[in-house]
C-alpha positions in Angstrom: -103.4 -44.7 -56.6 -106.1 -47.4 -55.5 -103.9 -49.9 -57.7 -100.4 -49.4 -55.9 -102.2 -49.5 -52.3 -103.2 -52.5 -52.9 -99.9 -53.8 -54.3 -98.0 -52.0 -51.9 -100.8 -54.3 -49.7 -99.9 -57.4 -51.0 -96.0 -56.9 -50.8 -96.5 -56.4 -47.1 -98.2 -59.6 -46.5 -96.0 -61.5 -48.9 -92.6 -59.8 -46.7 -94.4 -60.5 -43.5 -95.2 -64.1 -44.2 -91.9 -64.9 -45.5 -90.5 -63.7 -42.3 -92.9 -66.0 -40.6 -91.8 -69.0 -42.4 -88.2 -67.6 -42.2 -88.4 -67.9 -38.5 -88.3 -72.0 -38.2 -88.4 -75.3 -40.1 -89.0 -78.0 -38.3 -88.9 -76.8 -35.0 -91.2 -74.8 -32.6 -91.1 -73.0 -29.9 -92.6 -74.5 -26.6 -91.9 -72.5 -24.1 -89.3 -69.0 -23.4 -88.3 -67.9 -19.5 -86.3 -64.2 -19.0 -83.5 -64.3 -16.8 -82.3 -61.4 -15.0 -78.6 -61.6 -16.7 -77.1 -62.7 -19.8 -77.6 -66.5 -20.6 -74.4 -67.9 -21.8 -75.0 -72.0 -20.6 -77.2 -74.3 -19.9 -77.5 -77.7 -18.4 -80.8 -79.7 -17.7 -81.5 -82.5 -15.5 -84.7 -83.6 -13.9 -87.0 -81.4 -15.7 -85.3 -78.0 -14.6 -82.9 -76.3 -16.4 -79.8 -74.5 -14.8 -78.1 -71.6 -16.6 -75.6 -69.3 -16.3 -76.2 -66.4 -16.2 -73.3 -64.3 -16.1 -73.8 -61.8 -13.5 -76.9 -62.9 -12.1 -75.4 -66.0 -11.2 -76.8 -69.7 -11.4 -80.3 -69.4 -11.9 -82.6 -73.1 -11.8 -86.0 -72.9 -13.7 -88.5 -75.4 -13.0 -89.4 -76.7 -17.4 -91.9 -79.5 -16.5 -94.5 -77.5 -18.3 -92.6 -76.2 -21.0 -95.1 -73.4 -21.7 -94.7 -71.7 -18.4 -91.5 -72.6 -17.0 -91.0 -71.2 -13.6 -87.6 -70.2 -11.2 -87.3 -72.3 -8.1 -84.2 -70.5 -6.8 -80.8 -69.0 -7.8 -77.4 -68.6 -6.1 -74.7 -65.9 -7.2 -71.1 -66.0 -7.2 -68.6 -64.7 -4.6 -67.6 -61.2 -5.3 -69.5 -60.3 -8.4 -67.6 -63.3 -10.7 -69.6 -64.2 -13.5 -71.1 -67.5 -13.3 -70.0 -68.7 -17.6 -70.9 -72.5 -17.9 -72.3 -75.2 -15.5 -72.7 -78.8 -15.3 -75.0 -81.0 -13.0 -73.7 -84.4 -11.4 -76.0 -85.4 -8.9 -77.0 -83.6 -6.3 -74.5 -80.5 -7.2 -74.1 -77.9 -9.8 -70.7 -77.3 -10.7 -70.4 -73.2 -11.6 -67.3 -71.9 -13.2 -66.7 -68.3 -13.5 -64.3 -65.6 -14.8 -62.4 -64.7 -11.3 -63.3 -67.5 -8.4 -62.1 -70.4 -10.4 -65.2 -73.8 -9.7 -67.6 -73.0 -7.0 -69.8 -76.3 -6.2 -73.8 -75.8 -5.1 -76.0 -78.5 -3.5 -78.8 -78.1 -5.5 -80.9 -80.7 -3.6 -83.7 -78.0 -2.8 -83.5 -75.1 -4.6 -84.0 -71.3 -3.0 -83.4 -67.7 -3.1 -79.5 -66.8 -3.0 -78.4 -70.2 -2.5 -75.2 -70.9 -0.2 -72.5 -72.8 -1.9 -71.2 -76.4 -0.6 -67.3 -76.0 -1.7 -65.0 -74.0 -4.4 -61.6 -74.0 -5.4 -60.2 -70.7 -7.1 -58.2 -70.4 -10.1 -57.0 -66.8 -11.7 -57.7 -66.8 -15.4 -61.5 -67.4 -16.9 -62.8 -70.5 -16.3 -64.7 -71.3 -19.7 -66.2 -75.0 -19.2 -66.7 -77.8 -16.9 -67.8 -81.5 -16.8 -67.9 -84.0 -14.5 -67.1 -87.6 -14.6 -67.0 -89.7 -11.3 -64.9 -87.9 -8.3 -63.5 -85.7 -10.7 -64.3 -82.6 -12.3 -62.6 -81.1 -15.0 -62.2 -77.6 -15.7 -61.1 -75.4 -18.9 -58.8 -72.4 -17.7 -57.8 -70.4 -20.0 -55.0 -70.0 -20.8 -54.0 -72.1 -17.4 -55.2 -75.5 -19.9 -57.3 -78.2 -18.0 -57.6 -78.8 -14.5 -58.4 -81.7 -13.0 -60.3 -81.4 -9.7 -61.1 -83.9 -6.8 -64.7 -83.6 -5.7 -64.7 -86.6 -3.4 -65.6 -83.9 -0.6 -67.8 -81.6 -2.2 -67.0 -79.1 0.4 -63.4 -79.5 0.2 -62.1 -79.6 -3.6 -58.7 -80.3 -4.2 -56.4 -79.9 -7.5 -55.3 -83.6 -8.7 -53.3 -81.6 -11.6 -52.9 -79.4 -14.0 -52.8 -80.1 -18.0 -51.3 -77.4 -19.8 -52.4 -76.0 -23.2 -50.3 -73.8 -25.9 -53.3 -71.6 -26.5 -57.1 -71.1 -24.6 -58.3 -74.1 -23.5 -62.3 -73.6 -24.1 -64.8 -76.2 -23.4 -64.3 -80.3 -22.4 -66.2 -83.6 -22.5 -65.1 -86.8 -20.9 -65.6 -90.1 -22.2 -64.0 -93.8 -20.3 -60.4 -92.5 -20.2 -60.1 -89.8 -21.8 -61.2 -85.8 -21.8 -61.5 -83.9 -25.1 -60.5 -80.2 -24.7 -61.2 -77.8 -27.3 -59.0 -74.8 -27.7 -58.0 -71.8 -29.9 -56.3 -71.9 -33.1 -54.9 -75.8 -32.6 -58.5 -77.6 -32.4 -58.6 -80.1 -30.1 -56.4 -81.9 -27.6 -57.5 -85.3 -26.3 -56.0 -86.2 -22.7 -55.3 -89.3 -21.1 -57.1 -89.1 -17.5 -57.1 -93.2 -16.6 -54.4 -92.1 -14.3 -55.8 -88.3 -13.4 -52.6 -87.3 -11.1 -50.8 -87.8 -14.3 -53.2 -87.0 -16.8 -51.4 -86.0 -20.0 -52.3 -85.2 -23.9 -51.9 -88.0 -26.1 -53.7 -86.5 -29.1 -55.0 -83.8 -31.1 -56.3 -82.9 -34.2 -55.5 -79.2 -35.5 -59.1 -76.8 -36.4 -58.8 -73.3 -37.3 -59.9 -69.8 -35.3 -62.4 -70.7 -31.9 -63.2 -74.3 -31.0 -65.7 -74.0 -28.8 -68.7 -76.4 -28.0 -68.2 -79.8 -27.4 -70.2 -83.0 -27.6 -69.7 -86.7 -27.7 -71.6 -89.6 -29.2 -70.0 -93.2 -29.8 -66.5 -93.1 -31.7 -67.2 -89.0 -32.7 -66.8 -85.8 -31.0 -68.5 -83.0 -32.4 -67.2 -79.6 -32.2 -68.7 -75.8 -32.7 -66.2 -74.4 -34.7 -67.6 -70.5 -34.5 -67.0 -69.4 -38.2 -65.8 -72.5 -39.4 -69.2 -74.6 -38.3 -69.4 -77.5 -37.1 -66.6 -80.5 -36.9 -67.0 -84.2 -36.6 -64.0 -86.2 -35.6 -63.8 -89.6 -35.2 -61.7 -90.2 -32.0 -62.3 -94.3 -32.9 -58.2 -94.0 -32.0 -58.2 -91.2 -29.3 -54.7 -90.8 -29.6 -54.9 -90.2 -33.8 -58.3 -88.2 -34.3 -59.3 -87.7 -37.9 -61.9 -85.4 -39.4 -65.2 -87.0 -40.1 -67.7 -84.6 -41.6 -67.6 -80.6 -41.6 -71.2 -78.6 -41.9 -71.8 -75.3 -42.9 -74.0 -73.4 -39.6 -74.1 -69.8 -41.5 -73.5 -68.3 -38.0 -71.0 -68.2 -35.0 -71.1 -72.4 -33.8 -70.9 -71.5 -30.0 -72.4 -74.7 -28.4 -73.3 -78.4 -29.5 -75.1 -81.1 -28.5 -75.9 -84.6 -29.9 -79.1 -86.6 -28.8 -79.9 -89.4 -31.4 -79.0 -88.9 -34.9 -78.9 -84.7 -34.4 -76.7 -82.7 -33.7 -78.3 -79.2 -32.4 -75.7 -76.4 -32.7 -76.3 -72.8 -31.1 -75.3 -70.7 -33.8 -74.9 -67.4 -31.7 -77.1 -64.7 -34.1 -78.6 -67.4 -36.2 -80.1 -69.2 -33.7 -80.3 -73.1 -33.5 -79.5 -75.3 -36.1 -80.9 -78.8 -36.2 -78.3 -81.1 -38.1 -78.9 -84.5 -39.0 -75.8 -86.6 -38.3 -76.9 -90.1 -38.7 -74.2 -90.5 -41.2 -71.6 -88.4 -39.3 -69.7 -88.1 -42.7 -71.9 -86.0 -43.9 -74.1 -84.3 -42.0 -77.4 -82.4 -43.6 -79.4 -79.4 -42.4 -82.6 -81.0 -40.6 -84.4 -77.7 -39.4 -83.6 -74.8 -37.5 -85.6 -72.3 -35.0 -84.4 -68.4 -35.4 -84.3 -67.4 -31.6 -84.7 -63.5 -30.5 -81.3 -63.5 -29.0 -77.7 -64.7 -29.6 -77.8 -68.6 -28.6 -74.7 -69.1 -26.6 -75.6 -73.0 -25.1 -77.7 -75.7 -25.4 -79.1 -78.7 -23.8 -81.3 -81.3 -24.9 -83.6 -83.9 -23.4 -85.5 -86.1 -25.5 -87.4 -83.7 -28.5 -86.9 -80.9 -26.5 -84.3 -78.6 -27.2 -82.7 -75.5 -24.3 -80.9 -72.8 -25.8 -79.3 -70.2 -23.2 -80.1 -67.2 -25.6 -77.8 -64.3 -24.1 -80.5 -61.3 -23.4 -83.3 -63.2 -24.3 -83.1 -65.5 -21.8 -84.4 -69.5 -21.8 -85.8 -70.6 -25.7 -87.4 -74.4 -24.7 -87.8 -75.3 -28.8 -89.0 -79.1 -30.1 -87.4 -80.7 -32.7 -90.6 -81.8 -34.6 -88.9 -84.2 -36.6 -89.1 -86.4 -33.0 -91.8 -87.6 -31.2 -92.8 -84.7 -28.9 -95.2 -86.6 -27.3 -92.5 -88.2 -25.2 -93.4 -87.6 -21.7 -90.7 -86.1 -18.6 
């Protein structure tokens, strides 16, 4: 009897410390802040990170000090719309949501139920935004891309409207052109020099849910949910070709690229570190099993922000960079 306890001892701490090694390679966590609604994006500028946070709106978290990051202020939708993805240009966040189409926030001093600058509405989910110059571009569903005028943040205007076969998902914008992924046909590249007649010039075909998108030199990167992750060079934008494919295990939702990695949020298995220095063929580099499902992600230098649904902001280091790097 004494025998077996002790075995049954031993198997315990063997299990548990497997878990604990299971739980990250090469990564650590730094720092983790609850939000009050379901993190599904991120964007970080400045040393604070702004989510959304689906029903509970934008919410803007002070991550100087990693270890205790703290809110400096939030601001919520017009009636109830969930607040899905956001990007940061300036002085202004730029919220899309499910039912009020882009609503833009001054962002210059954060506070408690923040009053927005401007917004334009659009019926249809609005599943992604970015920003390049007096334009922002917005992913609409099955309305395709639309391309806004921000000149006057208060007083938005559609330049036009780029339509998609299927759900236009997420977008980056690089010089002259914005990439667009969508479901079932992959992605779409568009020609915005002229953004009154901006038009799609190219594509390259992906399987299921392109979602995620990042850009780095002459390659996108794209979270391909089941499928993993993409890399295609868009050296030609209007002839993309397939680069390099890698294996994430989970559900790619999100990408980023900063360096040679790419950091991928891999929904129920967490963050995946990928090493893309050769973007042919990209290698596991590390990895950091969050609590939650990791919806989005941000980087700035080693430091890694993954929006992690319930569980809120994960602030996770890449230990294979310097994380000495100061803010």
């Amino acid at each position: 009897m004494k025998t077996n306890f002790r075995i049954s001892l031993v198997l315990v701490f063997i299990m548990s410390y497997s878990l604990t090694v299971a739980q990250s390679s090469n990564a650590s966590l730094l720092g983790t802040f609850n939000t009050d609604g379901l993190a599904l994006d991120i964007s970080v500028s400045n040393n604070r990170a702004y989510v959304a946070d689906n029903l509970s709106g934008l919410r803007i978290i002070d991550v100087i000090t990693p270890s205790a990051p703290t809110e400096l202020g939030y601001y919520l939708p017009p009636t109830q719309s969930l607040a899905l993805s956001v990007a940061i240009n300036n002085n202004y966040a730029y919220v899309v949501t499910d039912n009020t189409g882009l609503r833009i926030v001054n962002i210059s001093s954060p506070s408690i139920n923040m009053v927005e600058t401007g917004g334009i509405p659009f019926s249809g989910w609005c599943n992604g935004v970015a920003v390049s110059g007096n334009y922002a571009y917005v992913t609409n569903n099955v309305n395709g891309l639309k391309i806004i005028n921000i000149s006057d943040p208060a007083n938005p205007t559609l330049a036009k409207t780029v339509a998609m076969a299927n759900y236009a998902n997420s977008v980056v914008v690089s010089g002259n052109y914005a990439y667009v992924t969508t479901d079932d046909q992959g992605l779409k590249v568009v020609d915005i020099s002229n953004p009154s007649t901006a038009s799609i010039v190219g594509s390259y075909p992906l399987p299921g849910h392109s979602y995620g998108i990042s850009i780095k030199g002459n390659y996108v990167y794209i979270a391909n949910e089941d499928q993993g992750l993409k890399i295609i060079d868009i050296s030609t934008p209007t002839n993309p070709q397939l680069a390099g494919t890698f294996d994430t295990f989970g559900l790619a939702k999100d990408v980023i690229v900063n360096d040679n990695f790419a950091y991928v949020a891999d929904y129920d298995f967490g963050l995946k570190i990928v090493d893309v220095a050769n973007p042919s063929h990209p290698v596991e580099a590390g990895y950091y099993n969050t609590d939650g499902l990791s919806y989005g992600i941000a980087c700035a230098s080693s430091k890694v922000y993954v929006a992690d649904y319930d569980y809120g902001l994960k602030i996770i280091n890449n230990d294979l960079q310097n994380s000495t790097i100061k803010h």
